[in-house]
C-alpha positions in Angstrom: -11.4 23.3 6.6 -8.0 23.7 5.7 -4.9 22.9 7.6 -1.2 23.5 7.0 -0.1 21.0 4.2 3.3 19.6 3.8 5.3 18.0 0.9 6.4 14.2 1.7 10.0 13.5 0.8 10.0 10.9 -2.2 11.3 8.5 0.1 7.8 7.8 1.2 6.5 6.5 -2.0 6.9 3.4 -3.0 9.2 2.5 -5.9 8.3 1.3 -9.1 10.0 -1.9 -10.0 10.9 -2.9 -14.0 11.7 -7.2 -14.9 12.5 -5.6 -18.8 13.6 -2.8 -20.4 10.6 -1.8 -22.3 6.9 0.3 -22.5 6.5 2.9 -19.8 9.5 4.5 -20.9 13.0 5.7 -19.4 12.4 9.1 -17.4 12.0 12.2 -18.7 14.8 13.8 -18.6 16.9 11.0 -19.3 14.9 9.6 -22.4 17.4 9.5 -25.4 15.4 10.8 -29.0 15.8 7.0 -30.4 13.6 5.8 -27.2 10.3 8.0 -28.8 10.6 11.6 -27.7 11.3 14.3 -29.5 11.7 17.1 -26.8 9.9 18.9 -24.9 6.9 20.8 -25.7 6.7 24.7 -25.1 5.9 25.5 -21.5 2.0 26.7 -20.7 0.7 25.0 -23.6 -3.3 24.3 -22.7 -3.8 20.3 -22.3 -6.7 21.2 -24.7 -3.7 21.3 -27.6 -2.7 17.6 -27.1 -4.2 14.8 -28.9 -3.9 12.1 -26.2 -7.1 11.2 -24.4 -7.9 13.1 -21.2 -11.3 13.0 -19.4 -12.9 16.5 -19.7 -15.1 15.1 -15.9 -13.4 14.2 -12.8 -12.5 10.0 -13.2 -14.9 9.6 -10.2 -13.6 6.0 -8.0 -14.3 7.7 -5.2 -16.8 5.2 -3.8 -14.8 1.9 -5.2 -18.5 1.1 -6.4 -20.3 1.5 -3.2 -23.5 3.5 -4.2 -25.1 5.1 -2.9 -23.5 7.0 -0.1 -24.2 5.2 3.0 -26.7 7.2 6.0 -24.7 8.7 8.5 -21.4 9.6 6.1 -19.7 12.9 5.2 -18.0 13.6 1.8 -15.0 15.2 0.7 -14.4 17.6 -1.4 -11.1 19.5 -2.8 -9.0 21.0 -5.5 -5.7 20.3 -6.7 -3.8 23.4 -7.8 -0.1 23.9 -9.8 0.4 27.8 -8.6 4.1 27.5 -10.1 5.0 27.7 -14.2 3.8 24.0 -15.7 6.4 22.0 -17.3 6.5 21.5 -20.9 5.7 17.8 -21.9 7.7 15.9 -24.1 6.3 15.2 -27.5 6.1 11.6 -28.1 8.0 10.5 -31.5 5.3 8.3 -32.9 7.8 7.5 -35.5 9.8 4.7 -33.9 6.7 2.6 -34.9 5.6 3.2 -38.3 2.0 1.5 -37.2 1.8 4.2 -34.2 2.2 6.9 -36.2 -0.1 6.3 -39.1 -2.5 5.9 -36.1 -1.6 9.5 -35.3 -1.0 10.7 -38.5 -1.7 15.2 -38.4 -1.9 14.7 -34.0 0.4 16.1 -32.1 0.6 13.7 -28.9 2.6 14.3 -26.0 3.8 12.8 -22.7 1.0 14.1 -20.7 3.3 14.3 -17.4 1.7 17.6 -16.1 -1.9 18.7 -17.3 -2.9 21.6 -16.0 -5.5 24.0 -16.4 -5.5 27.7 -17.6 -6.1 28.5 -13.8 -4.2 26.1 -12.6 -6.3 22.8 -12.0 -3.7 19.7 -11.9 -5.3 16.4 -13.5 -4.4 12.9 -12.6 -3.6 13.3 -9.2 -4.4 10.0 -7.0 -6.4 10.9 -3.8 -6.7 8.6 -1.1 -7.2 8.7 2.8 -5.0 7.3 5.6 -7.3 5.5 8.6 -8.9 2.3 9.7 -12.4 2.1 8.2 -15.3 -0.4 8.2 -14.4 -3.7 6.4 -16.7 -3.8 2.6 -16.0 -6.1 -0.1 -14.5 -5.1 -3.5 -16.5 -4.2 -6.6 -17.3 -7.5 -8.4 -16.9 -5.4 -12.1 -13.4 -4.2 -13.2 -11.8 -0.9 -13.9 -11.0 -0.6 -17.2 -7.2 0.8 -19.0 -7.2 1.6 -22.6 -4.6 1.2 -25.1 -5.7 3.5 -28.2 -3.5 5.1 -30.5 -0.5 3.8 -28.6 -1.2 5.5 -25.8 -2.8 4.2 -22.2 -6.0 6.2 -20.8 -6.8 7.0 -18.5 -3.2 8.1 -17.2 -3.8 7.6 -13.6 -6.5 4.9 -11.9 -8.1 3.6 -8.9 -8.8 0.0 -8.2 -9.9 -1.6 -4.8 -7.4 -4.8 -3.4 -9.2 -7.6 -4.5 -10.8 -6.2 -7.7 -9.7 -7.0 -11.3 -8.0 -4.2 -13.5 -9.0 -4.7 -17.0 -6.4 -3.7 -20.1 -8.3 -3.7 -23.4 -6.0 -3.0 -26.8 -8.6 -1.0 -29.1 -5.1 -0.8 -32.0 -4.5 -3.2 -34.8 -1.1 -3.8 -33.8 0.6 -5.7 -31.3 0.9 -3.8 -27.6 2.7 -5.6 -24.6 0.9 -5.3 -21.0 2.9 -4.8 -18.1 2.2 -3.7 -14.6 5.8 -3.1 -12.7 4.7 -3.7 -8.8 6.6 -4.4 -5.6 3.7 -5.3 -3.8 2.9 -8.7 -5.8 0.5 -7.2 -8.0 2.8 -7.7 -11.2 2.0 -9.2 -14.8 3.8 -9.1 -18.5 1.6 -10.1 -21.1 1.6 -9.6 -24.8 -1.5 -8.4 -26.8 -1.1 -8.9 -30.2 -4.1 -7.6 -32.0 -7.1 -5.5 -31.5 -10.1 -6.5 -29.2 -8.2 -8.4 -26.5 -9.1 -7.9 -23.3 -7.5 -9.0 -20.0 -7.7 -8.8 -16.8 -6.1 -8.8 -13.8 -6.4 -9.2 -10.2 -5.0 -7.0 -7.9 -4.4 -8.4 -5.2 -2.6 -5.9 -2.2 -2.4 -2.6 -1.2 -0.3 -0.2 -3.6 1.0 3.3 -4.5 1.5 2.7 -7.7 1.8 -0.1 -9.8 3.4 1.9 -12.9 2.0 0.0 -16.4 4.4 0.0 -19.4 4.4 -1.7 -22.5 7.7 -3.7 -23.7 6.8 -2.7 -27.5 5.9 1.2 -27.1 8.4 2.3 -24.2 6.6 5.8 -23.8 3.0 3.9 -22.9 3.0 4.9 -19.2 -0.1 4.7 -16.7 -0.5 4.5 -13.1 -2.5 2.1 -10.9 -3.1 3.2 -7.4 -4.1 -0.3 -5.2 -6.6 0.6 -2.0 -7.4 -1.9 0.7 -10.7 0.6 1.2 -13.0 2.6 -1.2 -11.9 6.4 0.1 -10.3 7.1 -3.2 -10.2 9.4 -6.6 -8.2 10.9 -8.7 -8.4 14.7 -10.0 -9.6 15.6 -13.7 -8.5 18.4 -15.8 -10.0 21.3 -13.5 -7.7 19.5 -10.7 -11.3 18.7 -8.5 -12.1 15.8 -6.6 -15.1 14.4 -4.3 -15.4 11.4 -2.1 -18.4 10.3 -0.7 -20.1 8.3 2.0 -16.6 8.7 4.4 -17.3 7.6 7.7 -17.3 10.2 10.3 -14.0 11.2 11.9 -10.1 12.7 11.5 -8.3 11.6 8.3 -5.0 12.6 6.4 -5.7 12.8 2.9 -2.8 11.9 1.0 -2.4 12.8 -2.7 0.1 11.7 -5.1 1.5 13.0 -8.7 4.0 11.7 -10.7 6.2 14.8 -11.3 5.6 16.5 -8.4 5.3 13.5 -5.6 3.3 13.3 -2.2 1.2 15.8 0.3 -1.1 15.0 3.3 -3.1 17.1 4.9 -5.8 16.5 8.0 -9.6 16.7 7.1 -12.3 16.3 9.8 -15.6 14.3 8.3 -18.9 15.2 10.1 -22.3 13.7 9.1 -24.2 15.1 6.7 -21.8 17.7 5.7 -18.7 18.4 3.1 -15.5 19.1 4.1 -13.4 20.9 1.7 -9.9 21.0 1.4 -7.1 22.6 -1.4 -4.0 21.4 -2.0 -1.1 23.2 -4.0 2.1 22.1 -6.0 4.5 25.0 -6.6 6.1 23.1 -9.2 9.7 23.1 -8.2 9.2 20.1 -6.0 11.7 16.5 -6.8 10.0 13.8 -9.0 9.2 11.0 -7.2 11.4 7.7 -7.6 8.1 5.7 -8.7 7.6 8.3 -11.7 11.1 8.6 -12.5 13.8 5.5 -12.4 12.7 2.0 -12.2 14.8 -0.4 -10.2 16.1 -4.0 -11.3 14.8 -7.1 -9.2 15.5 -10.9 -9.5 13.5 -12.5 -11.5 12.8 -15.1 -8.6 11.5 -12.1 -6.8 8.7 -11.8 -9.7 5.2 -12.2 -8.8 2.7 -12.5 -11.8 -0.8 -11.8 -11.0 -4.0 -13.9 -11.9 -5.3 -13.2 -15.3 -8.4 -14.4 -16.9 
């Protein structure tokens, strides 16, 4: 089923916060040429072109680790769809670091803001549902963020409140890790060679904890923090599922950083898949979490448990 959507004003989303100047970059359109980009890239270029690391599948968190789908549930299932012109990306200037760039030496890597599809299929878009549901306990195994080739993958995430977020630098040079939250989910750590991992517990509820990195200020990811295990997040073709939902009424709610929020209603039966499209048009106003980050005390800064 499919019921009128409607665009959420960037008011609704919650602000990304930034304690340094640093990693994750100014925004786009405000990003001077010394800060790591070059420009932006030609309009309708295929994401298959760009040498930073996509999934080709779906990044399937639907389930936050609950397999298999419980007796009883319904599942979701949708597409996310850019129907307007797609953005050129900004080509990231790997030159401001001369380790970076001999990691990318004959790539051309770019801010992968907006990857689309040749039909229009919109990748790294967070899906999650609004509703009460059944209390279940976190994944006890993390989700894991790269850093490879000074750049973060995946781009956008899911993690359940109360399970770990793991950062891993694969590079041979020295990356900074830090998670800019307003919902005390925060850290700022430095990774100074190759095979450190570390993780860190998340702790509450957000939409999204934006990562940078104080050494490489166009590293950008996004974290999306859920308090229940209804998530995912779109790959390339712009598809997503979610399985074992409870039966009932839901708003779906999906997020992208250029092009901000929609919700639409869904009705979950048993034993059935309800299917539901969503589309961008591509003129819509960036969203304040993907686009300025606000100064806060530092007494205001809350850095999260690492191990």
């Amino acid at each position: 089923m499919k019921n009128e959507w409607r665009l959420v004003g960037a008011s609704a989303l919650l602000a990304a916060v930034s304690l340094t100047a640093a990693c994750g970059g100014a925004p786009r359109d405000e990003t001077p040429p010394s800060a790591g980009l070059e420009g932006a890239a030609t309009p309708g270029v295929p994401a298959g072109d760009t040498a930073t690391r996509t999934s080709s599948d779906p990044i399937d968190q639907s389930t936050g680790g609950i397999q298999p789908a419980p007796s009883g549930s319904g599942a979701i299932s949708g597409r996310i769809h850019l129907v307007g012109p797609s953005p050129g990306n900004p080509i990231i200037r790997m030159g401001a670091d001369p380790l970076c760039s001999r990691l990318n030496r004959g790539k051309r890597v770019v801010q992968e803001t907006v990857v689309a599809s040749a039909d229009g299929g919109l990748a790294n878009v967070f899906i999650t549902l609004d509703g009460s549901f059944p209390a279940s306990a976190a994944p006890g195994s993390p989700i894991t963020l790269n850093q490879e080739g000074c750049v973060y993958y995946p781009r956008v995430v899911g993690v359940r409140a109360g399970q770990a977020l793991e950062v891993r630098n694969a590079d041979a040079l020295m990356h900074n890790v830090h998670g800019v939250s307003a919902a005390d989910n925060g850290f700022n750590v430095s990774q100074p060679r190759d095979g450190m991992v570390q993780t860190f517990q998340m702790a509450n509820e957000e939409r999204m904890l934006r990562m940078r990195c104080d050494v490489h200020n166009w590293m950008t990811a996004y974290v999306g923090v859920v308090s229940h295990p209804y998530f995912a997040v779109s790959g390339t073709d712009g598809a997503f599922d979610m399985v074992g939902v409870p039966p009932g009424t839901y708003t779906v709610r999906i997020w992208h950083e250029r092009f901000g929020e929609l919700t639409q209603t869904v009705r979950v039966s048993t034993g059935e898949t309800a299917t539901i499209d969503f589309e961008f048009t591509g003129t819509e106003t960036p969203p304040s979490a993907g686009v300025r980050d606000l100064l806060v005390p530092a007494a205001a800064v809350h850095v999260a448990r690492t191990s």
